[in-house]
N, C-alpha and C positions, 0 to 999 in steps of 0.2 A: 267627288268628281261626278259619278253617277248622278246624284241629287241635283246637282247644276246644270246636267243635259237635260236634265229630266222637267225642269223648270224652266230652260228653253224650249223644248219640245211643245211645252205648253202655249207659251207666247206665239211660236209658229203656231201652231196650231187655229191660234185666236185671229192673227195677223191672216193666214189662209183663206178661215171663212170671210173676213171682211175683205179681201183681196176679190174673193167669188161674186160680190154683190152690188160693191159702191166702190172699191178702189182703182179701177180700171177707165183709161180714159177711153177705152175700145178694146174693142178682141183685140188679143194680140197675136199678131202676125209673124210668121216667121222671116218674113223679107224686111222688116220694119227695126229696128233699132229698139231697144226694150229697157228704159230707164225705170229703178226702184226710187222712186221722186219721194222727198222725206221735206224739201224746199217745201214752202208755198205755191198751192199750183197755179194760181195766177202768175208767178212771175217763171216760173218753168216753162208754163205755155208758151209766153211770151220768148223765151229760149227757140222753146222748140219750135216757132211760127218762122221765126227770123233764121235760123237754118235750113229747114225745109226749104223755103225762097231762093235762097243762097245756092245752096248744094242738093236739090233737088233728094237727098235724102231722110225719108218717111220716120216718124219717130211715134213710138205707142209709151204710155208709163202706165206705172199702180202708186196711187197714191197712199203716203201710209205716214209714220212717226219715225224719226232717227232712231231710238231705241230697239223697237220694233225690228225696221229694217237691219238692222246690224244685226242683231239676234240672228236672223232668216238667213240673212244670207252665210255668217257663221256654222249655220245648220245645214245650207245647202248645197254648201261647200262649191267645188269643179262641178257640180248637176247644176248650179243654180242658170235660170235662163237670162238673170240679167245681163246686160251689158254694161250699163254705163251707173253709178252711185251717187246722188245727190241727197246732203244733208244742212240741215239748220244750222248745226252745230258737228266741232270735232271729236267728242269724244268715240261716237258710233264709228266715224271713219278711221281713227282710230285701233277700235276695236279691231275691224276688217281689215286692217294692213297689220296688224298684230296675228292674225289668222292666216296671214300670207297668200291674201285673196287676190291683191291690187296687180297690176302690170306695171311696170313703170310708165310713168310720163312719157311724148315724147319732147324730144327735146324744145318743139319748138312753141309747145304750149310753156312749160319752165321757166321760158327766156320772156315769156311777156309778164308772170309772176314776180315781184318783187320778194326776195327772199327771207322775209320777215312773215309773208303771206301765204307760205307754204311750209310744209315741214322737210327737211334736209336728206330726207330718203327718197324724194324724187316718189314716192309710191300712189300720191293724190296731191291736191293743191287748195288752195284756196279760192274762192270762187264769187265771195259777197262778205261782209262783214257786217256785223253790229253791235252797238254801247250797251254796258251794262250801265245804267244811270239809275238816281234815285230821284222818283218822282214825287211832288208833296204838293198840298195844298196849302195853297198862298191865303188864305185867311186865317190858316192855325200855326202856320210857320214865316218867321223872316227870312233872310238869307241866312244873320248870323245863329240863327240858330240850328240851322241844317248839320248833320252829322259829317265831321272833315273826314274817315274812313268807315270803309263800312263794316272793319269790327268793333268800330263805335256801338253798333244798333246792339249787340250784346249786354252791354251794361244797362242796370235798371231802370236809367232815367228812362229808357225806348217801352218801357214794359208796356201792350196794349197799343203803342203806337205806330207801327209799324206790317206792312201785307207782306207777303210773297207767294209765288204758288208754286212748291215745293215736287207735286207732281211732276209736271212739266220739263224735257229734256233743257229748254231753257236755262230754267234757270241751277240745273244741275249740271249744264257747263260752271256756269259762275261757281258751282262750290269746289269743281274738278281745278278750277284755275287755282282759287284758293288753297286747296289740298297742296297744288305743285309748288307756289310760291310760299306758304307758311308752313306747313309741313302739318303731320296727320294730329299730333296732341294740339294744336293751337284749333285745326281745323272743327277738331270734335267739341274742345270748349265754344268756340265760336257756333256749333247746331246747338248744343245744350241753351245758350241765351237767346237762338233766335224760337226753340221749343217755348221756352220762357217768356217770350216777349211778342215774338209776331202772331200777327192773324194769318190763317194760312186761305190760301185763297186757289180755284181751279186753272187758273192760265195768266196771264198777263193781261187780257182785257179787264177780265174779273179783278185784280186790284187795282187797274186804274180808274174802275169804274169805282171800286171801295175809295180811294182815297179821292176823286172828282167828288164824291156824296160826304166826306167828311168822315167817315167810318173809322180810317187812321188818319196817321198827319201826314204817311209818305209811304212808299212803297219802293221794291228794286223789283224793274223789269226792263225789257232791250227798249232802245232808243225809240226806233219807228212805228212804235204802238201808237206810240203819243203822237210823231208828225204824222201819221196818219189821219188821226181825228184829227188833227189843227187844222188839215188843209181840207176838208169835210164841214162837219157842220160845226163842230167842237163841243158836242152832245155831251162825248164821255171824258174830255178835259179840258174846260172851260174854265174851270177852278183850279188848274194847276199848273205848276211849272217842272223843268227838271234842273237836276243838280249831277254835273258832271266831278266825278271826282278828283280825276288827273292825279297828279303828283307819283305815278306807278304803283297806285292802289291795287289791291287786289280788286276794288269797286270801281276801276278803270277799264278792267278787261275787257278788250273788244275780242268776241267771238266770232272765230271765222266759219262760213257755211264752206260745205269740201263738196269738191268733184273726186270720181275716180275711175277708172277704169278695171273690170273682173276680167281677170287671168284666164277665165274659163269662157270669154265670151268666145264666138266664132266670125264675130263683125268686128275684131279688134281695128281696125284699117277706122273703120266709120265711126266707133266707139272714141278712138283719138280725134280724129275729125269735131267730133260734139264739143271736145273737152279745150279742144284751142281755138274754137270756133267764141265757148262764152267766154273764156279768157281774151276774147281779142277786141281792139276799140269797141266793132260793132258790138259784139255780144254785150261788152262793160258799159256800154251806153245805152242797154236796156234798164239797166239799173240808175241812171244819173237822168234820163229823163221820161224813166216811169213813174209811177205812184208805189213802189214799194218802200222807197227812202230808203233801204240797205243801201251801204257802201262798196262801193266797184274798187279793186285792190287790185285790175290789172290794166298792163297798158296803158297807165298814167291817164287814166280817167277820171274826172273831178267828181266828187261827189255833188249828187242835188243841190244847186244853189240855198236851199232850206236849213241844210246840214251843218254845223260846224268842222270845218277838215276834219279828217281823219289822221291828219299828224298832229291836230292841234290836241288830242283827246289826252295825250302823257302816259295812253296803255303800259302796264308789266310787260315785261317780255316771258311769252310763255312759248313754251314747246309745244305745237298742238297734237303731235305724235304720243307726248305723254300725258295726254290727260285719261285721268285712269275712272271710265264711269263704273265698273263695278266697285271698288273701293269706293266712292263717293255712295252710290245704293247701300251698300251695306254700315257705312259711318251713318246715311241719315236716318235709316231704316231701325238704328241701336238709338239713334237721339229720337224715335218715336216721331218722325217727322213722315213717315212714307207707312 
């Protein structure tokens, strides 16, 4: 247990100085609303602009990693100054209601959450979502030749054919999902073939841009990577398509990005405010008609006309309260992946 503080202590630490230099969108102010932004900051700004207007209250963040921020604020316990927790992914949110950091919801952010979109403690919610898809080049692969799950890529025929970037909170939700829905011995044979078989690569650009060059035949990475560049110049996927898995794959998982609110803020009042605010049409309609192509999951908000539904995808049902990123660190970290 020492050893494990002690290996947080480090990460705050790292997280601290980069918070000192570049993670800050401004001094931060004490009269100001104080978000640990783990999202994209492009589309949190966008958050935060269309509040602001609305409710005339001021919003400051640090921009940082899910991982990261979960960590820090585990470590900063009732001191930390944040108020309000925004993440890519749920395992870090997670984490922080596991630490018994969160406040509850209030009720009327909840009510605009569709219950699939949140998890059932009411302790944070769901806020944007996105597909785990596998992406591939259309000159080295057909349709029928694409893998129908994605513990398919395990076996040898994949060996050298295949990216991921294992680093990346990303795509270590997708193995946390995996972990819950297949359980830990299938999870761990499953890193042993992708050890064996993939190229690993630093983020989700970086294999899309591997397999756009022909480098693999396909890669798994979230959805909106790709509709990004498609509605762009189609630089980095011009040469590729994706492949949705459906069927309640574990390669179906759609991951939900979390909101939350710290037990320890003293703006709780404003800090709910934020969080029914992006839950709500307005907020959900920053997502369906900006450019990040994430999925809006409240207030019956359609996704981007670009996107295929979000019910059409045939997601697992997963608990996103139990997805366990330490267990998943230490599985990939024994399969030499990390």
């Amino acid at each position: 247990m020492r050893a494990r503080w002690k290996r947080i202590a480090a990460v705050v630490s790292a997280v601290a100085v980069l918070g000192g230099s570049t993670a800050c969108s401004s001094s931060d102010d004490d009269d100001e609303l104080l978000i640990y932004n783990a999202q994209h900051e492009s589309l949190t700004k966008e958050w935060i602009e269309a509040f602001t207007e609305e409710t005339g209250i001021k919003v400051t963040y640090r921009q940082g990693g899910d991982t990261e921020f979960g960590n820090q604020l585990v470590a900063e316990g009732a001191g930390s100054p944040a108020d309000v927790f925004l993440t890519e992914n749920s395992p870090a949110m997670a984490a922080v209601e596991r630490a018994g950091l969160f406040a509850d919801l209030d009720a009327a952010t909840l009510e605009q959450v569709p219950a699939q979109y949140r998890p059932s403690t009411g302790k944070w919610t769901g806020v944007a979502a996105r597909s785990t898809v596998f992406v591939y080049n259309t000159s080295r692969l057909q349709p029928d030749q694409l893998p129908k799950s994605l513990l398919d890529l395990q076996q040898p025929q994949w060996k050298g054919r295949w990216g991921a970037p294992p680093p990346k909170a990303d795509f270590q939700a997708i193995v946390s999902a995996l972990l819950q829905l297949e359980g830990e011995p299938a999870t761990a044979q499953w890193l042993a073939g992708m050890k064996a078989n993939a190229k690993l690569y630093s983020d989700n650009i970086a294999t899309l841009k591997a397999v756009n060059a022909g480098e693999v035949d396909g890669g798994v990475i979230y959805h909106y990577y790709w509709y990004r560049d498609q509605a762009k110049t189609k630089e980095i996927s011009g040469n590729t398509a994706l492949h949705y898995f459906k069927n309640e794959d574990p390669g179906a998982f759609v991951s939900l990005s979390g909101g939350g609110v710290l037990a320890s803020s003293d703006k709780l009042d404003q800090a709910q405010q934020f969080l029914t605010f992006i839950t709500s049409r307005a907020g959900q309609e920053v997502l369906e008609k900006g450019t990040s192509f994430e999925y809006p999951v409240a207030s019956g908000v359609p996704a981007n006309p670009a996107l295929p539904p979000l019910d059409s995808l045939q997601a697992p049902e997963v608990d996103p309260s139990d997805l366990n990123a330490q267990q998943v660190t230490d599985l990939m970290t024994k399969a030499g992946l990390l």
